[in-house]
C-alpha positions in Angstrom: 122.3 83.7 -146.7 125.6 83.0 -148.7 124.8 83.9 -152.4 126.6 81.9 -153.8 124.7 78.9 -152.2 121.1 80.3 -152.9 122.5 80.7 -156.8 123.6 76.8 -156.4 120.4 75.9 -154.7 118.5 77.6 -157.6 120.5 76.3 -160.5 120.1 72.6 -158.9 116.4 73.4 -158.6 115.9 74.3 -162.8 118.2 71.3 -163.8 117.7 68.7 -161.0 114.0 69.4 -159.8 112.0 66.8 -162.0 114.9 64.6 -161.6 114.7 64.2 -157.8 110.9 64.3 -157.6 110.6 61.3 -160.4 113.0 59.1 -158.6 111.7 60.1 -155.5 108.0 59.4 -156.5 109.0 55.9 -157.0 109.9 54.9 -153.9 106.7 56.8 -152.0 104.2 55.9 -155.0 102.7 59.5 -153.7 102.9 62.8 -155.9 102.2 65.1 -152.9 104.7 63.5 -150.5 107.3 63.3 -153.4 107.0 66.7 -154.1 107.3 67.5 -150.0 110.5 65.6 -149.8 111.7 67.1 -152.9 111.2 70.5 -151.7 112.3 69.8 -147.9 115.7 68.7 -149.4 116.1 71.6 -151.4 115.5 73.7 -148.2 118.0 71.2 -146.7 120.8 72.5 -149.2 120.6 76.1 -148.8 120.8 75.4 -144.8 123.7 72.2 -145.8 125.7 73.5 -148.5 126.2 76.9 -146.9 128.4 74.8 -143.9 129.8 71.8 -145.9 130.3 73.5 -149.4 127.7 72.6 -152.5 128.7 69.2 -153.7 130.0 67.8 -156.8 126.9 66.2 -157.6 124.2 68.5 -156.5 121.7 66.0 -158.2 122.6 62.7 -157.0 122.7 64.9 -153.1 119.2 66.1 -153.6 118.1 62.8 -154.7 119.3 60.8 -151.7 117.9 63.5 -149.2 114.6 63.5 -150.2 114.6 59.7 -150.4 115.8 59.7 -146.9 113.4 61.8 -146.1 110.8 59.4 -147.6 111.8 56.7 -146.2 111.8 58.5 -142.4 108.2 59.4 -143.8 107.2 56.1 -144.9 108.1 54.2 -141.7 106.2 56.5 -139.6 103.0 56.6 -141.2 103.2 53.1 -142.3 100.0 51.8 -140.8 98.1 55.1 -141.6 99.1 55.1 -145.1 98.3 51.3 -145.8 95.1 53.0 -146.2 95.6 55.3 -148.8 95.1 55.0 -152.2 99.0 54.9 -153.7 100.6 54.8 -157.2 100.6 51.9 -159.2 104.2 50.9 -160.0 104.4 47.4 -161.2 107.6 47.4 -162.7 107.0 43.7 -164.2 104.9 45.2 -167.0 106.9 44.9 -170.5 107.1 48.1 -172.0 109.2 50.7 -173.6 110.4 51.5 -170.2 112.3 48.3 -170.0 113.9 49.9 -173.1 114.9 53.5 -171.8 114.8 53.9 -168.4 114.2 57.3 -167.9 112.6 58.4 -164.5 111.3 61.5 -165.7 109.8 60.3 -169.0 107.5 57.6 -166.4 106.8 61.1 -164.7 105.8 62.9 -167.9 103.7 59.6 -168.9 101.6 59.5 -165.4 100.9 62.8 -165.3 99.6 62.5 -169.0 97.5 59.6 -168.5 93.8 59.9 -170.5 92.4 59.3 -167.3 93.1 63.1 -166.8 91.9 66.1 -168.7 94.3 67.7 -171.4 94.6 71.1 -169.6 95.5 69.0 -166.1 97.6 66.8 -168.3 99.8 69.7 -169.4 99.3 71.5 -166.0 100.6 68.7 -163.7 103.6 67.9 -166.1 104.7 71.7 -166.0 104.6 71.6 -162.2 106.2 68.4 -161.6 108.5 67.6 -164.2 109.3 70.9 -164.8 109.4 72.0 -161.0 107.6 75.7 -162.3 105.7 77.3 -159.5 101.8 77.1 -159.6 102.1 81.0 -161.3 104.2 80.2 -164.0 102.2 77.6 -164.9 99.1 79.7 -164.8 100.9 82.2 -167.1 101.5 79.8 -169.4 98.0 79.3 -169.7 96.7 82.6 -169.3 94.7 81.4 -166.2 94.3 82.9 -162.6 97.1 81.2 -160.0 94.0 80.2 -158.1 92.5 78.1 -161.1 95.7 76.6 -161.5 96.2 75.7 -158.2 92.6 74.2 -157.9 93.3 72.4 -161.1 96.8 70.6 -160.7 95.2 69.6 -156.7 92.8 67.9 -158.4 94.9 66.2 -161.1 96.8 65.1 -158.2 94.1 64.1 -156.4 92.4 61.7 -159.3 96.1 60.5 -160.3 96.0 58.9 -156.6 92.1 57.3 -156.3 92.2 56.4 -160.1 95.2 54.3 -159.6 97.1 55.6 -162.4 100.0 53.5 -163.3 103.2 54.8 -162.5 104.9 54.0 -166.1 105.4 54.3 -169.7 102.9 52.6 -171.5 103.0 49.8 -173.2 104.0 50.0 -177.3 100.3 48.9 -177.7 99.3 52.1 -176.0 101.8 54.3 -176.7 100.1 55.7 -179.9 96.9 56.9 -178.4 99.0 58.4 -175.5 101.6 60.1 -177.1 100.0 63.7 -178.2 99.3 64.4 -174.7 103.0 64.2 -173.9 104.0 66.0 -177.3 101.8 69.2 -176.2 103.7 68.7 -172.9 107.0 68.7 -173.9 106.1 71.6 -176.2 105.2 74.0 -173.3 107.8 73.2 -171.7 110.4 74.7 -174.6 108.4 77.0 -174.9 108.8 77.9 -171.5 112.4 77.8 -171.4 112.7 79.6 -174.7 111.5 82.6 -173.1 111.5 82.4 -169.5 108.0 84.1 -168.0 109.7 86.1 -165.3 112.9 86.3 -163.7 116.5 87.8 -164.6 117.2 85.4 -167.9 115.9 85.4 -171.1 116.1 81.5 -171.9 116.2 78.5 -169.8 118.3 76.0 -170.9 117.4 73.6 -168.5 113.7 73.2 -169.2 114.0 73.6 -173.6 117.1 71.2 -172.9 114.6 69.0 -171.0 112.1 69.2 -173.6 114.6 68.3 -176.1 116.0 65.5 -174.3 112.4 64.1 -173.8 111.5 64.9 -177.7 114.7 62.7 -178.8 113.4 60.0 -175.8 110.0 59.8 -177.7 111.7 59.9 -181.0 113.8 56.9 -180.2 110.8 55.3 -178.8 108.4 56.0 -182.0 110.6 56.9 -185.0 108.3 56.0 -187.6 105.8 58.8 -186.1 105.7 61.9 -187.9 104.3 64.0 -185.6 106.9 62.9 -182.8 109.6 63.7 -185.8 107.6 67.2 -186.3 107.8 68.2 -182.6 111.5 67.1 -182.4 112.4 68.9 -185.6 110.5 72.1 -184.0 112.1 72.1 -180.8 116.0 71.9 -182.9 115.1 74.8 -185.1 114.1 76.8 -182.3 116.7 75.8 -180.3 119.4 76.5 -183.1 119.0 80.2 -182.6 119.0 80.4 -178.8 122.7 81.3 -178.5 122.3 84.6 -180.8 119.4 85.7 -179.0 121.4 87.6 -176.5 124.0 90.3 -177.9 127.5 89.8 -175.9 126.2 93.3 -174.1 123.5 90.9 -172.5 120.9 93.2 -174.6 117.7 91.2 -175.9 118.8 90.7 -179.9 115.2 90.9 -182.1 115.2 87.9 -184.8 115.9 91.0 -187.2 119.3 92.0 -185.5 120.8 87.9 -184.4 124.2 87.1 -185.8 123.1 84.4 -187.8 126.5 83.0 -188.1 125.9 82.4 -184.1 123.1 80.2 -185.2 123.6 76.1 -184.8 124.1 74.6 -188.6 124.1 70.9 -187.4 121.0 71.4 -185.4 119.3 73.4 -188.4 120.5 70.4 -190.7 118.9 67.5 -188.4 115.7 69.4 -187.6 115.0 70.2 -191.6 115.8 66.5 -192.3 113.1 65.8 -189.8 110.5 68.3 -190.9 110.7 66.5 -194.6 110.0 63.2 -193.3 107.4 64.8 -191.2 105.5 66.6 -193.9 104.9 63.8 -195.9 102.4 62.8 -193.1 98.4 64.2 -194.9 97.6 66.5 -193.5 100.6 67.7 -191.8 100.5 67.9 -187.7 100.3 71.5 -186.7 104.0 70.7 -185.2 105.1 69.6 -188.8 103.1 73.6 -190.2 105.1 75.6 -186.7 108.6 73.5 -187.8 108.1 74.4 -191.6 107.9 78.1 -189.9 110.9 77.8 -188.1 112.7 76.3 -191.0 111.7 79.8 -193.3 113.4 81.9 -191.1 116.0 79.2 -190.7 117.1 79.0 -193.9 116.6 82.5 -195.0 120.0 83.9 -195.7 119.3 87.3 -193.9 116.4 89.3 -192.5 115.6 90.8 -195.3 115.4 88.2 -197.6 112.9 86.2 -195.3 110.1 85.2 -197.1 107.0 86.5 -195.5 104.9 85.9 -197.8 105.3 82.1 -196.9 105.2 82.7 -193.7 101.5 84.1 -193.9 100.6 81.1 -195.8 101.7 78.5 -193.6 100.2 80.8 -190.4 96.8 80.6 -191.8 97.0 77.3 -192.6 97.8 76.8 -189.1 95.2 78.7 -188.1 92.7 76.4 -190.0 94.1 73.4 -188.0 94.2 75.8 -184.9 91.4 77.9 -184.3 90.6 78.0 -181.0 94.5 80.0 -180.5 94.7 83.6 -180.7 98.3 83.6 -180.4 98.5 81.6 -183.9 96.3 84.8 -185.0 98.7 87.3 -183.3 101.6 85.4 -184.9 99.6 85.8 -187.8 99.5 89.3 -188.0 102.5 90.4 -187.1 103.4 88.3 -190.1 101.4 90.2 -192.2 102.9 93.4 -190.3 106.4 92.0 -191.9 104.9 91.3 -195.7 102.3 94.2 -196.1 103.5 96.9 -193.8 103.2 98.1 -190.4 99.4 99.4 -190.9 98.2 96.3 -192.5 99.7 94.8 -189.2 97.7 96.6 -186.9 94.3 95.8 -188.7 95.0 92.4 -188.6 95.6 93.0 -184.6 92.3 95.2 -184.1 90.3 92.1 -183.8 92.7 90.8 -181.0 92.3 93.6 -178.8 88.6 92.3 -177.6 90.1 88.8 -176.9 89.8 87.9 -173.5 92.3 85.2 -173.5 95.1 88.0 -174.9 94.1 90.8 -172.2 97.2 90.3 -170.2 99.3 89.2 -172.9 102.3 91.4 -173.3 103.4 90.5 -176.7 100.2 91.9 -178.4 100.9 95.4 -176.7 104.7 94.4 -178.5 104.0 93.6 -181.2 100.9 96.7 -181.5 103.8 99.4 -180.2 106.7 98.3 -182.7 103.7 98.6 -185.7 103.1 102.3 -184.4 107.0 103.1 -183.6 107.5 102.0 -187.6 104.6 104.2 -188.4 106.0 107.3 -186.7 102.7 107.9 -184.1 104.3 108.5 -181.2 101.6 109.3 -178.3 100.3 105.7 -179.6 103.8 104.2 -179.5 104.4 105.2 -175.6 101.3 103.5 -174.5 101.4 100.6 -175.8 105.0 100.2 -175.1 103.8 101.2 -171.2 101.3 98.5 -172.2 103.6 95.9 -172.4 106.3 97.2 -169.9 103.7 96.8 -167.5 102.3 93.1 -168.3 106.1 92.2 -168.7 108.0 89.7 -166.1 111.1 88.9 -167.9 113.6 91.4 -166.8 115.6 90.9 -170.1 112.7 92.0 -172.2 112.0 94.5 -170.0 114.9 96.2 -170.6 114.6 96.0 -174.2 111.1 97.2 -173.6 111.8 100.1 -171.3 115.0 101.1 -174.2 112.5 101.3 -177.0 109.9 103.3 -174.8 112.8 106.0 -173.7 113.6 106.1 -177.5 110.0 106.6 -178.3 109.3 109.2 -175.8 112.3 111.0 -177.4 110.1 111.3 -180.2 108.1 113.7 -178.7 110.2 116.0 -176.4 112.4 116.2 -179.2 
């Protein structure tokens, strides 16, 4: 197989996925078979593009082979499929669709309809729009694969025999419907912010998605703070990705980033966001996670962050937040920062008999860089093992594996 046609393929596949299946979905008005053609013309282009070349528009290519290969699906099964239940897609119903016609924002919409649970809600979306494999999503949840999988089949499933409109809602409905889609879009930056396995660190396609969808939502609702909160998240975030790598390719801590690398006019718009967003009370927990970003945003150096405020605004969102131990990790690796490496690590002992963090790699992290800064070594190297081993990001494993070797020199030395 010619590389650079698999590296095509794959880059098509992180930009164009949700793309192809959205548009595909509306002609079929069937998530399963969408999401066959979309992956059978995928397949297509690795066995295509290898012969004829990749094309100039890889997207628009995709899109017209899988809608082919609906359409040669469709007309075959015509009289069986009469009697299954199908998508809803009445396109004559007013709406903020009629306003923005964005394919994959319908997507995101169906697949957060309150008709479905919150954790399929999120699930579905990730898979779909996103076009992450069934395992990535369960690592974003900290799930087994095979509760995922049962739980975005089922999503499916009801999605088809509950005869859940294929649309955006209506601006009547949009209100009640549109923290489903924020968490959505949330997890999906996240995602790309720090890709859960594979050779890069970020991907820009799916935090560029989820900005693209956050500024869609904004444009739709821009008198709602906590759609201004998410959006001004996601551009403070997103502001630093380009110093996150050093030009060696090496993994660059928060503590070692260029900030001069960091985007002012993104930093600008996403503060000017968070202040309209904060006068919303009580704040959203996207408005107390943007006024986080902002702190270490606006702080001229690492030294001078102020940690002190970072704590406080952690616990208030831990108040607003309970039910995440990642907000309590956060937490005290914040503490770590204000009060010293062994105040971090007792505000982590309580962490350590979490389920939910038992496979979580960035408490053994965070747990090895407190010992490394307290000088206990034999401590240092298993938790750094710890991590290593529950690590799928190859970038981070190499920064991972560096501070382990330098560890270990510790005690040969």
């Amino acid at each position: 197989m010619n590389d650079a046609v698999v590296a095509a393929v794959a880059s098509a596949h992180r930009r164009d996925w949700a793309q192809v299946l959205a548009t595909t979905a509306q002609l079929t008005r069937d998530l399963d078979l969408a999401e066959e053609c979309t992956q059978d013309a995928f397949a297509q282009a690795l066995l295509v593009w290898a012969d004829s070349g990749v094309p100039d528009r890889p997207g628009a290519w995709l899109t017209q082979v899988a809608r082919n290969r609906a359409r040669d699906v469709l007309r075959r099964e015509a009289a069986f499929r009469r009697t299954l239940p199908l998508l809803v897609s009445d396109e004559t119903v007013p709406g903020p669709e009629d306003l923005i016609a964005d394919d994959r924002l319908r997507l995101i919409f169906t697949c957060c309809h309150p008709g479905l649970g919150r954790e399929a809600r999120v699930a579905l979306t990730l898979r779909l729009v996103c076009g992450l494999s069934t395992a990535e999503v369960a690592r974003a949840f900290l799930v087994p694969e095979s509760t995922m999988a049962a739980r975005i089949t089922r999503a499916k499933r009801k999605i088809a025999t509950a005869r859940i409109p294929y649309r955006v809602p209506s601006a009547d409905q949009l209100g009640e419907r549109v923290g489903a889609v924020l968490q959505v879009v949330h997890l999906i930056f996240t995602t790309g912010h720090t890709a859960p396995a594979g050779p890069e660190l970020l991907r820009r396609d799916l935090s560029g998605c989820a900005v693209r969808l956050a500024r869609l939502l904004h444009l739709l609702m821009p008198n709602d703070t906590e759609v201004s909160a998410l959006l001004a998240l996601l551009l403070l975030n997103e502001a630093r990705a380009e110093s996150r790598l050093g030009p060696d390719g090496r993994l660059r801590l928060l503590s070692e980033q260029d900030r001069s690398r960091w985007d002012a006019a993104l930093i600008a718009e996403g503060t000017a966001l968070l202040a309209g967003a904060l006068r919303r009370r009580p704040p959203s927990r996207y408005a107390i996670e943007a006024a986080i970003a902002a702190v270490h945003a606006e702080a001229p150096s690492w030294a001078e962050t102020d940690w002190g405020e970072i704590v406080a605004l952690y616990t208030v969102l831990r108040r607003m937040w309970p039910g995440s131990p990642v907000v309590t990790l956060n937490r005290a690796a914040a503490i770590g920062m204000r009060d010293g490496p062994q105040a971090g690590l007792d505000a982590l002992e309580p962490l350590l008999r979490e389920p939910a963090l038992a496979t979580y790699a960035y408490l053994s992290a965070t747990r090895a860089d407190f010992l490394r800064r307290l000088g206990r070594w034999a401590a240092a190297v298993t938790a750094y093992e710890e991590a290593l081993a529950l690590t799928g990001n190859e970038v981070e494993r190499a920064f991972l594996a560096e501070r382990l070797d330098e560890v270990r020199g510790h005690l040969t030395g």
